[in-house]
N, C-alpha and C positions, 0 to 999 in steps of 0.2 A: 272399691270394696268387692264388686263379682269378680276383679279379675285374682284379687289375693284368696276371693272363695274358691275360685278354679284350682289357685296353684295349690291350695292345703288339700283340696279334694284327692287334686293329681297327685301329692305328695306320697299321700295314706295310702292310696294303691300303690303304688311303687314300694313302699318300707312293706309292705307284707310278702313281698320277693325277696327282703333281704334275708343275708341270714340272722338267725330267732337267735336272740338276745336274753331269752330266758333262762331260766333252770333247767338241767338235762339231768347230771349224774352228780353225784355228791366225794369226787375222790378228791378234789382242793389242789393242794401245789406242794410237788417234792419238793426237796432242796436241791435239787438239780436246776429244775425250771425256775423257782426263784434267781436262780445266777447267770441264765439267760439274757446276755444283751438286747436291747430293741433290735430289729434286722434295721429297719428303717426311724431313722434319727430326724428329720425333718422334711417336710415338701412345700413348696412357695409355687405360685401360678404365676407366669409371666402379663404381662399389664392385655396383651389383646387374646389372653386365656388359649393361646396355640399350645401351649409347653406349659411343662412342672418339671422344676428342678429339686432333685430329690438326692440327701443325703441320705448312704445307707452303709452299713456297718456288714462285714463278712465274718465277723469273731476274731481277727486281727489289724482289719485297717478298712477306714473309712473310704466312700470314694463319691463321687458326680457321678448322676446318672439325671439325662434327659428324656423325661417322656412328652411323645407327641398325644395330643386331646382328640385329636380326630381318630387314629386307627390302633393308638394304644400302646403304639411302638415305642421302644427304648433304647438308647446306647449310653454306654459308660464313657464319660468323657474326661475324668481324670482317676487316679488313684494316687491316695497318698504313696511319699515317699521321703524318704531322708538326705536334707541338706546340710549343708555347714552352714552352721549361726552361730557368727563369734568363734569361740577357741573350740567350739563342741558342734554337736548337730541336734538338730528337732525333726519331729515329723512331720512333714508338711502335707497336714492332712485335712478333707474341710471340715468346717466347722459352723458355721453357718453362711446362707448365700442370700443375696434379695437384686431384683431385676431393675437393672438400671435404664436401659430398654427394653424391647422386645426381642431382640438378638444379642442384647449383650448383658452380665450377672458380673457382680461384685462378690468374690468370693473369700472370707475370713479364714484364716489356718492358726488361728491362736496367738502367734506372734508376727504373723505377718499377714499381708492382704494383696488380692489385686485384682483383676478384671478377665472376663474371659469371655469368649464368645460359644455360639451355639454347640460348635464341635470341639470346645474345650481348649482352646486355643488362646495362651496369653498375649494381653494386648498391653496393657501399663499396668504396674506396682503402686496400689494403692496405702502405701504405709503399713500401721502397723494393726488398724482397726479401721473398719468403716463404722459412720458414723448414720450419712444417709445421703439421699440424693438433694439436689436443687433444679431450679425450674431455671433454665438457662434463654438470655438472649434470643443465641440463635439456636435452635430445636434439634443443630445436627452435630450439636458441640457438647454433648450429656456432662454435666456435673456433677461430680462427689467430694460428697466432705469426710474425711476422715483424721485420724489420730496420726500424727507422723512421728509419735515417740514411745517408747518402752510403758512408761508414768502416766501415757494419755492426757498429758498436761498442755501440749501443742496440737493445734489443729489445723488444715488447709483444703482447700479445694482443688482438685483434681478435673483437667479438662483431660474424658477421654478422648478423644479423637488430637487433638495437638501434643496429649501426653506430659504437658506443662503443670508444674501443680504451684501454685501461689500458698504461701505462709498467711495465717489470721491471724497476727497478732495482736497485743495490748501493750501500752507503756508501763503500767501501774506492776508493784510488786506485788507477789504473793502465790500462794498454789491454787490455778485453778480447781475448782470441786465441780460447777457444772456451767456447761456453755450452752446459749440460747441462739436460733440463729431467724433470721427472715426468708422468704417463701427462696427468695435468688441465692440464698446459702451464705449471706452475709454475718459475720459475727456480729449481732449485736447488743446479747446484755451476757454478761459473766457474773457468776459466785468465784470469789476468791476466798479462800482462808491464810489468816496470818499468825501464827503464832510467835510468844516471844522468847528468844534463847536462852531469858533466864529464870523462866519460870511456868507453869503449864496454861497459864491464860489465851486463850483463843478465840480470836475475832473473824466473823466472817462479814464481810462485804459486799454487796450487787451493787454493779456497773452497768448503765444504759449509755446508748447513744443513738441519737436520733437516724442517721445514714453513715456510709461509710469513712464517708468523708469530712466527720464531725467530731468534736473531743468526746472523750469521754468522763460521765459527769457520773458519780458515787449517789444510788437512791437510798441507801440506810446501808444500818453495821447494826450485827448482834455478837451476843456473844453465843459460843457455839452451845453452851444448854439452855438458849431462848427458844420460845417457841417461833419461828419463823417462816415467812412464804417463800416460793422460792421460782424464780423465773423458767417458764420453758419455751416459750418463743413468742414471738414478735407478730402481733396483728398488721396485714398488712399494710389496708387505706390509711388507718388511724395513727398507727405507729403505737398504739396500745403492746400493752406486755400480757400476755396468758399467763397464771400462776397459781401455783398451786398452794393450797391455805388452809389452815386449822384456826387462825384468828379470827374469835369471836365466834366460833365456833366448835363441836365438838371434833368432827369427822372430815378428813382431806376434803376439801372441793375444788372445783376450778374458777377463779374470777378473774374479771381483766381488771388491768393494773394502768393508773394514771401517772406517766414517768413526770408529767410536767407537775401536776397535781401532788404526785407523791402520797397517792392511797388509792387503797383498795377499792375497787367500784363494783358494778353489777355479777352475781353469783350466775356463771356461764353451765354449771350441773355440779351438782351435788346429791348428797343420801343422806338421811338424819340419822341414822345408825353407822353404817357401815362407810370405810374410808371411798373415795374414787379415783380412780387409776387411768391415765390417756395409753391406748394400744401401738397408736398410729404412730411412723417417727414421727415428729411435731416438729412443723416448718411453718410459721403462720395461723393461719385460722383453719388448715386444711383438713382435723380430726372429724370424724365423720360416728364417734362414738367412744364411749367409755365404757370402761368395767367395774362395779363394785366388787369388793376384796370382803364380803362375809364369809361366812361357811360355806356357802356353795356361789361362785362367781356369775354374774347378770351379767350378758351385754347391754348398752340401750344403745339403741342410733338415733341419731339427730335426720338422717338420710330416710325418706316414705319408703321408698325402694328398697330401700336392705332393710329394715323393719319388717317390711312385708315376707320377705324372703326368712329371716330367722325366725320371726313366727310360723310361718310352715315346715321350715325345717325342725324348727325342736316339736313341730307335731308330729312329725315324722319321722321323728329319733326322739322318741320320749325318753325323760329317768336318763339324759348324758347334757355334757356340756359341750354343745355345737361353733365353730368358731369359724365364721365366712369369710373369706377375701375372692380379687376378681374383678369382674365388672356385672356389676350385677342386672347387665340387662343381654350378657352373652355367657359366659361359661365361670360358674365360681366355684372353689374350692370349700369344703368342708371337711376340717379338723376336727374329730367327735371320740371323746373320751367319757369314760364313767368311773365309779370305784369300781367297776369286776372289771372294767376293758382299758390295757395300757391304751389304745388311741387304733383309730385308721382312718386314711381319707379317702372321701368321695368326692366326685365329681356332680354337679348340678349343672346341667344345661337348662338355661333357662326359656333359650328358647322352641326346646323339644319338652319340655317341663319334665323333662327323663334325670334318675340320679342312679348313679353307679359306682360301686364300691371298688377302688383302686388298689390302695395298699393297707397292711396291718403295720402298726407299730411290731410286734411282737407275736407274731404267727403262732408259736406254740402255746402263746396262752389260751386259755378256751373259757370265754367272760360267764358262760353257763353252769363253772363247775368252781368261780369263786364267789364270798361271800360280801352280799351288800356291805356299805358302810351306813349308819343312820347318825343320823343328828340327833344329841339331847343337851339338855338344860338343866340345872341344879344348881341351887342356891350353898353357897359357901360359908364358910363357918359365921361369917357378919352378915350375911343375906344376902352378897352382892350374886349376881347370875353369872352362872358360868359356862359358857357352851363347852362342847365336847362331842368327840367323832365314837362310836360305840360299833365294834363289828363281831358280831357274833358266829360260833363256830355250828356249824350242823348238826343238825340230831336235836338232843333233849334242848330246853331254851332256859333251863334252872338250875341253880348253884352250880355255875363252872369254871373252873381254875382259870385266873384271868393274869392277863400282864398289864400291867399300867406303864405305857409307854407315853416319857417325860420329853419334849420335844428341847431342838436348844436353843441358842439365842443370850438370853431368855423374850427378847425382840425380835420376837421369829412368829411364827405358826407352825402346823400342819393345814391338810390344805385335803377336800375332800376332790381324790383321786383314787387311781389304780396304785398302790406301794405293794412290792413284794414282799417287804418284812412283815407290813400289817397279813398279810396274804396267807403266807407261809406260816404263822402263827397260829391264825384262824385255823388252818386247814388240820394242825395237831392239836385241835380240838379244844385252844384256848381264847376267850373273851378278849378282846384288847378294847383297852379306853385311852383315848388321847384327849386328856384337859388340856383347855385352851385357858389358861390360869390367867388370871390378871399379869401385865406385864407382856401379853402377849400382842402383835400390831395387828393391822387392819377393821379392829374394834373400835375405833375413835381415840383421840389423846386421853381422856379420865379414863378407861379402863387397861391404855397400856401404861400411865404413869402412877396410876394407884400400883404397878409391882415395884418403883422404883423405891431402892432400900430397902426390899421385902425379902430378900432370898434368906429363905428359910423361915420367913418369917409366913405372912400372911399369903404369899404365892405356893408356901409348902401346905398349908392350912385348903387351898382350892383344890389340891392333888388329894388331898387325904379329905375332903368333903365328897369328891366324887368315888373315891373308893366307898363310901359308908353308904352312900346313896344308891349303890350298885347292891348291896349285901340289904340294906334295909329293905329294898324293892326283889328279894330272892333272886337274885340273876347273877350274882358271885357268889361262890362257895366262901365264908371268912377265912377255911383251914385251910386254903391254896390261890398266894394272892402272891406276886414279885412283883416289883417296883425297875423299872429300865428306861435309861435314859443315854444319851450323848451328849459332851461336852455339858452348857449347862444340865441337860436332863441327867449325866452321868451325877453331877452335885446332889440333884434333888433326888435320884435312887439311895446315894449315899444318906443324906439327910435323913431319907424317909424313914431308913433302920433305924436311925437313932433318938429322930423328932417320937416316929408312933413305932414302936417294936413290935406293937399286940397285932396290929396290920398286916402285916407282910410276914411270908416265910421265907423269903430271900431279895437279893437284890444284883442287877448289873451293873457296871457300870462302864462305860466305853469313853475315852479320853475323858474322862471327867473333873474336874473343878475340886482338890482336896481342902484345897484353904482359900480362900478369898483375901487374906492377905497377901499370902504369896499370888495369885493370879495378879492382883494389883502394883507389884512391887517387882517381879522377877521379869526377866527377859523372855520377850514374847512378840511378835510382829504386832500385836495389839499395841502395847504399849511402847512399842520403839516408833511409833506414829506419834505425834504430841495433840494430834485433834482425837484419834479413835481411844488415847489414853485418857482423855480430859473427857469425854463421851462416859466411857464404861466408869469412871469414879462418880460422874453422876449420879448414872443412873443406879451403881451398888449402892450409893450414897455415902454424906461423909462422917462414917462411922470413926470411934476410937477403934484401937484394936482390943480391947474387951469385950466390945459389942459384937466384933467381925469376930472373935474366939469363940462365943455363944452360940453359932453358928456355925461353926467351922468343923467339917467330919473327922479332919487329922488333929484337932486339941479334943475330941468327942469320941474318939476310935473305941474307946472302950467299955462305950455303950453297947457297941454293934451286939444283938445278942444273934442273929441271922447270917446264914454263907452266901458270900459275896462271888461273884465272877466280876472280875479289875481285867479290862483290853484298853492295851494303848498302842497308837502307832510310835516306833521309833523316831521317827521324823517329824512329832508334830510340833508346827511352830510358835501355833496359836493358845493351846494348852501343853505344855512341856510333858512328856513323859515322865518328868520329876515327881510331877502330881501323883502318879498313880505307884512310886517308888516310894515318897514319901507315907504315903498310905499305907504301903504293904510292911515297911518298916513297924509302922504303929500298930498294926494288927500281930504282926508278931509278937512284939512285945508283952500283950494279952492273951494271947494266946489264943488268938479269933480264927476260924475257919472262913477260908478260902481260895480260888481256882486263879490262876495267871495266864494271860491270854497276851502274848509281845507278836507285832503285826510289824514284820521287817519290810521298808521302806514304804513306809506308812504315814503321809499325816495327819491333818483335823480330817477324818473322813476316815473310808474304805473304797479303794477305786481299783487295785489289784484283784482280777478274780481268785487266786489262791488265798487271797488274804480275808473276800469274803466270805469263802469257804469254809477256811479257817476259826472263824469268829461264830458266821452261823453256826455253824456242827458242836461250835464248844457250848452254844447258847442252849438248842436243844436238848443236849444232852444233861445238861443243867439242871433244866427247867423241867425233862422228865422225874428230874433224880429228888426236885425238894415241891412240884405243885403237878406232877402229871400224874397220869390216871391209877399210879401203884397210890398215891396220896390219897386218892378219893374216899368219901365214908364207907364204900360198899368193900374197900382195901386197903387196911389200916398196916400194911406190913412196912418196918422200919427203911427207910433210906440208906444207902452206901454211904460213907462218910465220903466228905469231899477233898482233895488234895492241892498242894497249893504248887 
């Protein structure tokens, strides 16, 4: 206990050197710097904390760069480039890296993988993904297991130093979904899914076996809308299975699993709210900690030592979310983000008890001149509670033109961070609320399956409860309110004009969801899958198509009484640009006002900077034109009409 007293002591002096993390100036984020790439993409500590390997970004190409921890020195040891893959080329650029020793990194380029050493130097071709390391025999022969196909459906290990890599196979049919392995990198339990060719029924499977050398014996089958645990690796004295589980329960936890037994035994960590998440790759028993997935993410460690260390450090980095790796009795790394700060990492020596700020995610951002995120709560139209992210813009704190940004999924979240959209909104002087609706995950199973068969139903009712909640509390203006979403959120923008008119003066929509029938029915990577097809009927549920009509913005279009902005990428595969044609069709037909935003090669996303440009600037301009400050009551002067 005096020596964790010392280190939070030591800490507090040190954080008042750093730099002030407070309020400075109130000018917020052009649209220029919202389109700002991070400079620096990720950094990983080597195991005897010498090195950090650091991806970083120039504004066109990714590359390696190695820092030394003693003097601070750096060289770049690779830069992407373009090779031939297949009849075409890719960028072979990194993407993520993690240290398989102390001299040698396992480095990912998206479709391929391989090895490298300190001066950047390839050593073997790790397939097509790594997976993660194993604890080898002999100590001079480093193991990786990785993906050695397109599908990630085949796995092997990799001896770096012989360069040899061994296949992990299985006898049994079916497509692997996820593999479990033990501390020496053995395969030994798998999920399989089976589907059948003539019909959308889908069963899934988990296979154990005791050693390598042993058959493999079937512990249960569900089918793929049961509630199920699900294997992630192999204890290693016991021969126990770690797994994770919502059975008989509300929320993810971790328990070990009796393969001989054939059930569930002792609860290894869990949260009575919020789901739990393992960080570490998981080989065995070797996780040293978990995360809960609330509104704002907790580590806890199982380890005294790293306990001791992240309680000084989030003393020492108050109001962020601190994330350690290292060795935590010589040199560890800290990853530290908030909502105003994309991220930067520092360096902790622990044993100078000295911490030093290395790199920024995103240099031009300046966390003093954006706007906190805050948590709130509000009861929805049947009472259930519904959190939600609320960022407010500078200046007055009463009646201010807000946008309600509809996340998508709808088995998704938001997630309290630094986001440039939420950012860049605030800064033009509007409210943003992000409802976290029923339907949404890391809440527990009841309050993500209370939204299943809800769209537009009861999940639109939690959107338009927090809109009322914001106005009845004076903190929304009612006369300047749009509704924006993506993909699903694109539906519920849609919906929202026509479920509550009186609400909203306009609405966005970006690849949005026009019919639920047709999402359900039309050609889509969703549904050319026959598991994530038989998934998403679930969870929309299995309505008539009268029911799915009642609901549906394109049989509804002529409710819209509000101007709409409609963006789709041309290329999207997961929600068809049909969606957003078919819409505009029907709008026509009524004669409805609205703006057309086509994002050339584009899909479920925006990842082109032109195209985010594009989208932004159409949004702003939008959003001046039907809730920004010429709207306000102090400036009652009529709006441009909008064009389509």
């Amino acid at each position: 206990m005096r020596t964790l007293c010392r280190l939070t002591a030591a800490l507090l002096l040190f954080a008042s050197a750093l730099p002030a993390l407070g309020a400075e100036s109130e000018t917020g984020l052009s649209l220029i710097e919202s389109l700002e790439p991070p400079a620096v993409l990720s950094a990983v500590i080597s195991p005897d904390g010498k090195h950090i390997a650091i991806i970083s970004f120039s504004g066109t190409n990714q590359g390696l760069t190695i820092l030394n921890t003693d003097d601070l020195s750096s060289k770049e040891v690779y830069t992407g480039r373009w090779v031939p893959y297949g009849q075409s080329k890719f960028l072979k650029a990194p993407r993520q890296v993690r240290w398989i020793t102390n001299g040698l990194m396992a480095v990912d380029y998206g479709l391929e993988a391989d090895a490298r050493d300190l001066e950047g130097k390839h050593i073997v071709d790790l397939g097509t993904r790594v997976i993660g390391k194993a604890v080898p025999s002999d100590p001079n022969s480093p193991l990786v297991l990785v993906y050695s196909d397109d599908d990630h459906e085949r796995v092997a290990m990799v001896n770096t130093k012989t360069r040899k890599s061994r296949t992990l196979g299985f006898p049994m049919s079916g497509t692997p979904v996820r593999f479990a392995f033990d501390e020496q990198g053995e395969l030994r339990a798998l999920t399989l899914s089976s589907a059948s060719f003539w019909n959308n029924s889908t069963l899934m499977s988990h296979w154990y076996r005791s050693s390598s050398n042993e058959e493999w014996t079937k512990l249960a089958e569900f089918k793929v809308t049961d509630e199920i645990w699900t294997p992630l690796a192999v204890e290693g004295a016991s021969n126990r299975l770690i797994v994770s589980s919502r059975l008989g329960r509300d929320t993810l936890a971790l328990f070990s699993y009796d393969p001989i037994k054939r059930e569930i035994g002792e609860m290894l960590a869990g949260h009575p709210s919020e789901d739990v998440l393992v960080l570490d790759d998981l080989l065995s028993e070797n996780y040293e900690s978990v995360l809960t997935a609330g509104m704002k993410p907790v580590r806890y460690w199982f380890n005294a030592r790293w306990a001791g260390l992240q309680k000084a450090v989030d003393s020492a980095l108050p109001n962020r979310i601190n994330f350690l790796s290292g060795d935590p009795h010589g040199k560890v790394l800290v990853k530290s983000y908030s909502d105003v700060d994309p991220g930067q990492w520092l360096l902790l020596d622990t044993s100078k008890m000295s911490l030093r700020k290395l790199l920024d995610s995103n240099p031009q951002i300046k966390p003093a001149k954006m706007r906190p995120m805050e948590l709130i709560n509000y009861p929805s139209l049947d009472g259930m509670n519904i959190p939600a992210y609320l960022t407010r813009p500078a200046g007055e704190t009463q009646k201010r033109a807000m946008v309600v940004m509809v996340h998508g999924g709808p088995a998704s979240r938001d997630a309290w961070k630094w986001d440039s959209e939420v950012q860049l909104l605030a800064s033009q002087g509007y409210l943003v609320l992000q409802p976290q609706f029923r339907g949404s995950s890391g809440f527990g199973r009841k309050f993500e399956t209370a939204g299943y068969g809800q769209w537009g139903r009861a999940m639109q009712d939690d959107i338009t409860a927090g809109v009322q909640h914001l106005i009845q509390q004076g903190i929304a203006d009612p006369k300047r309110i749009c509704i924006y979403g993506a993909s699903y959120g694109g539906y519920a923008a849609l919906w929202g004009l026509i479920k509550t008119p009186e609400l909203y003066q306009c609405g966005i929509s970006f690849a949005g969801v026009s019919d639920i029938e047709y999402l359900l029915n039309a050609s889509s990577d969703a549904n050319d899958n026959k598991l994530t097809r038989e998934l998403l009927r679930f969870q929309v549920g299995e309505q008539d198509k009268l029911k799915l009509a009642e609901v549906s913005p394109l049989k509804n279009a002529q409710r819209i009484q509000a101007p709409l902005l409609i963006a789709h990428g041309d290329a999207d595969k997961r929600v068809p640009i049909s969606h957003s044609r078919k819409m505009m069709r029907e709008l026509d037909k009524y004669g409805k006002t609205y703006e057309w935003v086509q994002l050339e090669d584009e899909g479920h996303g925006v990842h082109l900077i032109k195209n985010q440009y594009k989208l932004s600037s159409a949004m702003l301009k939008f959003l001046e034109r039907y809730i920004g400050d010429s709207r306000s009551p102090d400036n009652e002067s009529t709006p441009s009409s909008s064009s389509k």
